[in-house]
mmCIF file of the C-alpha atoms, coordinates in Angstrom:
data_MODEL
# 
_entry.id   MODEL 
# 
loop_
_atom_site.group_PDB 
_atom_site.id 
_atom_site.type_symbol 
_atom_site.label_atom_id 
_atom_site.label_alt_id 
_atom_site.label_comp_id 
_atom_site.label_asym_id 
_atom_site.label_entity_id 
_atom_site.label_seq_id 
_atom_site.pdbx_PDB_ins_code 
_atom_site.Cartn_x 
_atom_site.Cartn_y 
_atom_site.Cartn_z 
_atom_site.occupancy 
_atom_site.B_iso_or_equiv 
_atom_site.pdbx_formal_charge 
_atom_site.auth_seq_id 
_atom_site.auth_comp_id 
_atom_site.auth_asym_id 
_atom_site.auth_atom_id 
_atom_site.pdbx_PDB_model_num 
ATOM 1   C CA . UNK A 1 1   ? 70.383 71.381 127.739 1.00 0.00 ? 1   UNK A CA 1 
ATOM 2   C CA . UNK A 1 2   ? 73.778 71.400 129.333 1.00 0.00 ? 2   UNK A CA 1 
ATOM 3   C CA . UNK A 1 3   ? 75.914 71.550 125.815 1.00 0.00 ? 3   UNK A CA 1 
ATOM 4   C CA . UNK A 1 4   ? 73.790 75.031 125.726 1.00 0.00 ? 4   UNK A CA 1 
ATOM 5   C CA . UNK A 1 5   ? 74.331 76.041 129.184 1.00 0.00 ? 5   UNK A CA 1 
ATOM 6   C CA . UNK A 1 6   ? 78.070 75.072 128.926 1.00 0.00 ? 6   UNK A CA 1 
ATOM 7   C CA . UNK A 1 7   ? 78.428 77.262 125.650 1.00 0.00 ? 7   UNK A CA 1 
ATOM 8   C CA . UNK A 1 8   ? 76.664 79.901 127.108 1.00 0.00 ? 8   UNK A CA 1 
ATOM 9   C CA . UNK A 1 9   ? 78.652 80.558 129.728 1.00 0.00 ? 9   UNK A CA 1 
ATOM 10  C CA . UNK A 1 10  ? 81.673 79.959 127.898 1.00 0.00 ? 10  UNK A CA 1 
ATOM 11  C CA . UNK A 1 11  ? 80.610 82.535 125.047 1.00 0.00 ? 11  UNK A CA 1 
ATOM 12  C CA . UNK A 1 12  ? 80.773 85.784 127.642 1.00 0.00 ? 12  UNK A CA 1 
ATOM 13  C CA . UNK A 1 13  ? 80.603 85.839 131.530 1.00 0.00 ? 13  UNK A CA 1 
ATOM 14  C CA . UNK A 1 14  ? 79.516 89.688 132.240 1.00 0.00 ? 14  UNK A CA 1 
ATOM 15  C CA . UNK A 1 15  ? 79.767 87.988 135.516 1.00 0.00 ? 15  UNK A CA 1 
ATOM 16  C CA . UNK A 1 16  ? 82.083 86.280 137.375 1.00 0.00 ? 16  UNK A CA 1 
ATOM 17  C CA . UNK A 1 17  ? 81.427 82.599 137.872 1.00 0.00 ? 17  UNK A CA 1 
ATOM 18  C CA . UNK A 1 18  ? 80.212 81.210 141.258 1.00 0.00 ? 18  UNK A CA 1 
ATOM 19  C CA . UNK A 1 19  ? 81.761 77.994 142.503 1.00 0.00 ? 19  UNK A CA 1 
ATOM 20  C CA . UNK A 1 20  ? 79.125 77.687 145.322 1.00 0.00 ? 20  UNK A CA 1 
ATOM 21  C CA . UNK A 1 21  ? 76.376 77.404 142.671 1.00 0.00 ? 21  UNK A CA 1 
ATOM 22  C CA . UNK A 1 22  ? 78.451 74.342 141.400 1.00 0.00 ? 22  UNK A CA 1 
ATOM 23  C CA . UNK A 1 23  ? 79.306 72.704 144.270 1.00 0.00 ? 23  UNK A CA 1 
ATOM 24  C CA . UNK A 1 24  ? 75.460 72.891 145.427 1.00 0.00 ? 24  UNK A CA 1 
ATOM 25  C CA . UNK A 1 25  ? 73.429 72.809 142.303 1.00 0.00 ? 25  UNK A CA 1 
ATOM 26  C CA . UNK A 1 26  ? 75.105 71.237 139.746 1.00 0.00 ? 26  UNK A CA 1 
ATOM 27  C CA . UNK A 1 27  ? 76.690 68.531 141.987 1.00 0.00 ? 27  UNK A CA 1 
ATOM 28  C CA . UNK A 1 28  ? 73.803 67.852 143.559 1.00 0.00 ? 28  UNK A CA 1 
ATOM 29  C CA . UNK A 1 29  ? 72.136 67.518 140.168 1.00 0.00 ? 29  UNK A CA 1 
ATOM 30  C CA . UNK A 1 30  ? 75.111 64.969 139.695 1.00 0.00 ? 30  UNK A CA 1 
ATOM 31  C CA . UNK A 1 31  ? 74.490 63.231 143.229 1.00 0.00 ? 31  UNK A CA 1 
ATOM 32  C CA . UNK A 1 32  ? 71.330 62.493 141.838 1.00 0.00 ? 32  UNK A CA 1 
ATOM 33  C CA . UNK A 1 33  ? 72.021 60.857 138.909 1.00 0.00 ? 33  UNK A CA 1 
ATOM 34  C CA . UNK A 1 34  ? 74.625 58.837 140.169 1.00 0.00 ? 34  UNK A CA 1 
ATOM 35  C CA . UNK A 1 35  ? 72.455 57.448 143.121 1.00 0.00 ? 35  UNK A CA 1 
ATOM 36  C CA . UNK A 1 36  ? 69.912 57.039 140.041 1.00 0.00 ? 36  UNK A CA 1 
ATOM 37  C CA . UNK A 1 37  ? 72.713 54.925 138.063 1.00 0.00 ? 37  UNK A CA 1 
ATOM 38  C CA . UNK A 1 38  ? 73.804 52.833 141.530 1.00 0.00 ? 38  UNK A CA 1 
ATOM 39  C CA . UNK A 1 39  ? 69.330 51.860 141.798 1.00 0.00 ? 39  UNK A CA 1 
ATOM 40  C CA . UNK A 1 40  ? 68.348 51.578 138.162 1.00 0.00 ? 40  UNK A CA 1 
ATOM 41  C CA . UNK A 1 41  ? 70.776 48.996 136.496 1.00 0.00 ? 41  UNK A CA 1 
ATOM 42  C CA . UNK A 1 42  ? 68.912 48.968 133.591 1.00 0.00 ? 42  UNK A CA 1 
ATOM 43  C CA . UNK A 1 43  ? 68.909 52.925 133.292 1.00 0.00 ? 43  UNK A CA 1 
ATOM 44  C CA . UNK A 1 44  ? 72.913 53.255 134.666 1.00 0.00 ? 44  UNK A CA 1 
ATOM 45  C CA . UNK A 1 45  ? 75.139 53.808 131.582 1.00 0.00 ? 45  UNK A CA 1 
ATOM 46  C CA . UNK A 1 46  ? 72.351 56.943 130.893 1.00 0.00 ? 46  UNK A CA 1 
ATOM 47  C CA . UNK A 1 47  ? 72.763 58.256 134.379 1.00 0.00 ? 47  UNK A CA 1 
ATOM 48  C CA . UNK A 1 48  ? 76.252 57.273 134.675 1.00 0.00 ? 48  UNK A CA 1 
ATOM 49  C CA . UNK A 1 49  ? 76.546 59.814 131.074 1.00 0.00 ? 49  UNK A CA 1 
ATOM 50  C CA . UNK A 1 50  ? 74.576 62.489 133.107 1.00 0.00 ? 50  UNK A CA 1 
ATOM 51  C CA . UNK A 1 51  ? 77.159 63.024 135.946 1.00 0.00 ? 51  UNK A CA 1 
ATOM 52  C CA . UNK A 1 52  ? 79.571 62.931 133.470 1.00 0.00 ? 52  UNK A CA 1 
ATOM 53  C CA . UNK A 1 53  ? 77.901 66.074 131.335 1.00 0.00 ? 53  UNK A CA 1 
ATOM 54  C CA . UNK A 1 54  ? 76.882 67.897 134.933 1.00 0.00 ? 54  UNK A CA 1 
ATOM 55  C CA . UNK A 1 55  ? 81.038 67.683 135.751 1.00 0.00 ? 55  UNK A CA 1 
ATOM 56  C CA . UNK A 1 56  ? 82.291 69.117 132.526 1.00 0.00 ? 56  UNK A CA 1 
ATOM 57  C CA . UNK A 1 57  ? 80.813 72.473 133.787 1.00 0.00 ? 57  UNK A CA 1 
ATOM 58  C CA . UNK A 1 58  ? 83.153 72.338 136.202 1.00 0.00 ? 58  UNK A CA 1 
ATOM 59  C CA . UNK A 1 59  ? 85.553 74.501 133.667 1.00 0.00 ? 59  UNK A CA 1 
ATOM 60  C CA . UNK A 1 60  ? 83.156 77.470 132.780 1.00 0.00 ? 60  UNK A CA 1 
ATOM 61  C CA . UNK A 1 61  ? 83.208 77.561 136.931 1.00 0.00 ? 61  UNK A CA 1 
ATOM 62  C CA . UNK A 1 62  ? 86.676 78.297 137.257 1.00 0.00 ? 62  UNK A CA 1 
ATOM 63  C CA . UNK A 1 63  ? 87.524 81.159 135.093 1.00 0.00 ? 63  UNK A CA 1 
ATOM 64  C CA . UNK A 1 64  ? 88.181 83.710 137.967 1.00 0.00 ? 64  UNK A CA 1 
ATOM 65  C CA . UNK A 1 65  ? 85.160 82.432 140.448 1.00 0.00 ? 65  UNK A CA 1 
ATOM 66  C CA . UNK A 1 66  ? 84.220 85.314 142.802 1.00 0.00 ? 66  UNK A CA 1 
ATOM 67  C CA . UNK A 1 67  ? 84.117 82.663 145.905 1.00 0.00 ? 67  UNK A CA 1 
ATOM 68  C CA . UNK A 1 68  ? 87.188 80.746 145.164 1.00 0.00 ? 68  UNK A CA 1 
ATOM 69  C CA . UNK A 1 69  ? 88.400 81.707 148.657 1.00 0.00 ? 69  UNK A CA 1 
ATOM 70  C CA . UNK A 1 70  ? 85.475 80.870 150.226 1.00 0.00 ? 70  UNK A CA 1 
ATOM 71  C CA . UNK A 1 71  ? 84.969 78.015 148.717 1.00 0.00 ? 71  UNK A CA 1 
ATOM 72  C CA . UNK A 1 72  ? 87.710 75.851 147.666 1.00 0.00 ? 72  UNK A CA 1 
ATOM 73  C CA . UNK A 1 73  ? 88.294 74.262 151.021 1.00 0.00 ? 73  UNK A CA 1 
ATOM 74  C CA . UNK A 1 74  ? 84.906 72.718 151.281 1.00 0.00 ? 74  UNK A CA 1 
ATOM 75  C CA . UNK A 1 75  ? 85.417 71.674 147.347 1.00 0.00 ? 75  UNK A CA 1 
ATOM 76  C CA . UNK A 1 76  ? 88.771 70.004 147.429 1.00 0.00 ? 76  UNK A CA 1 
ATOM 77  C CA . UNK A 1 77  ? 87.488 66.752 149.395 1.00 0.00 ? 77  UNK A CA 1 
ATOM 78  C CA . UNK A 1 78  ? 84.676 66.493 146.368 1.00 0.00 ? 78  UNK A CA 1 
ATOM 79  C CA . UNK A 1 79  ? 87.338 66.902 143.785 1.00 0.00 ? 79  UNK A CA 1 
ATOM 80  C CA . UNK A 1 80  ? 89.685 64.282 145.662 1.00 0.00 ? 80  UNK A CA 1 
ATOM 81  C CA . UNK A 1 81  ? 86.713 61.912 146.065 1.00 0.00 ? 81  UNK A CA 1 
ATOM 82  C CA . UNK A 1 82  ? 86.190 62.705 141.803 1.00 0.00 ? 82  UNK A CA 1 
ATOM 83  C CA . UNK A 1 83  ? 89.479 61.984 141.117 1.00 0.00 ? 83  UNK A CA 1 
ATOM 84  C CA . UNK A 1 84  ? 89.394 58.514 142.897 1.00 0.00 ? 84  UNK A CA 1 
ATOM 85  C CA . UNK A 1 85  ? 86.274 56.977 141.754 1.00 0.00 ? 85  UNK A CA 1 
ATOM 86  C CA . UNK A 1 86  ? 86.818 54.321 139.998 1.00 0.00 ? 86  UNK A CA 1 
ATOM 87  C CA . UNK A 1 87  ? 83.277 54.210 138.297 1.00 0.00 ? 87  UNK A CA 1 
ATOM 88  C CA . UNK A 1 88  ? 84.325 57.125 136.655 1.00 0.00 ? 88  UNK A CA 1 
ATOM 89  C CA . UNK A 1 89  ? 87.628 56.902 135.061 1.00 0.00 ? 89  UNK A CA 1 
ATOM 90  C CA . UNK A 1 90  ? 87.106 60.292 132.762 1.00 0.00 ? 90  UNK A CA 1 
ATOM 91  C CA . UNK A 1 91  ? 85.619 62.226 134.876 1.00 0.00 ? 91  UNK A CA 1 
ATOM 92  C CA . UNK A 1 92  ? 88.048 64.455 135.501 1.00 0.00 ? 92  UNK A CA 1 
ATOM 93  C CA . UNK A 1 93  ? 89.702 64.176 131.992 1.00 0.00 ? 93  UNK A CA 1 
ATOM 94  C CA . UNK A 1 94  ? 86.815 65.440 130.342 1.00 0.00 ? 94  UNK A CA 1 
ATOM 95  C CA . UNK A 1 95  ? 86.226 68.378 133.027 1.00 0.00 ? 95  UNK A CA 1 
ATOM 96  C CA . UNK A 1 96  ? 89.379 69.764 132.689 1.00 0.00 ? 96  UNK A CA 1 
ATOM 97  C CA . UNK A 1 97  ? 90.542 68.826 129.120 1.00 0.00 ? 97  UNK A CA 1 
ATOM 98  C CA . UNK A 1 98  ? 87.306 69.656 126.948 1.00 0.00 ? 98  UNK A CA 1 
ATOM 99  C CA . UNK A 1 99  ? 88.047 72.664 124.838 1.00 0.00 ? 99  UNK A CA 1 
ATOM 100 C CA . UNK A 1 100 ? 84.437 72.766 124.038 1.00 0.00 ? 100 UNK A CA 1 
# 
């Protein structure tokens, strides 16, 4: 379900992305599956994948968000904290160098 949305909203965006939908939604969807990954050891390389495939959405957020000003303040801390964990060494590679 998220390869669709992702090429969905890569494919045409009649509308202009909304980074507050990401930074609520989809990273609390992530939240989620990363507390899910910390309680279910059994379960955590599946959640572990999740927050991984919730975060490369990040991209099809960022071409020209209508909020950017509004919200990048409150969304640089999260993106800090992203780029430091250490559970999650491609995080960040994969959000901003997928080309698909």
């Amino acid at each position: 379900m998220l390869s669709t949305m992702k090429s969905a909203s890569m494919a045409a965006q009649p509308q202009r992305p909304n980074l507050a939908f990401f930074q609520t939604e989809i990273l609390g969807m992530a939240r989620i599956c990363d507390r899910l990954a910390v309680a279910r050891s059994k379960e955590r390389l599946f959640f572990q994948a999740s927050v991984i495939d919730f975060w490369r959405l990040f991209p099809c957020f960022c071409k020209a968000p209508s909020d950017l000003q509004f919200i990048l303040p409150s969304l640089t801390s999260t993106l800090a904290k992203a780029l430091e964990d250490k559970r999650y060494p491609v995080l960040v590679v994969r959000s901003i160098g997928d080309k698909s």
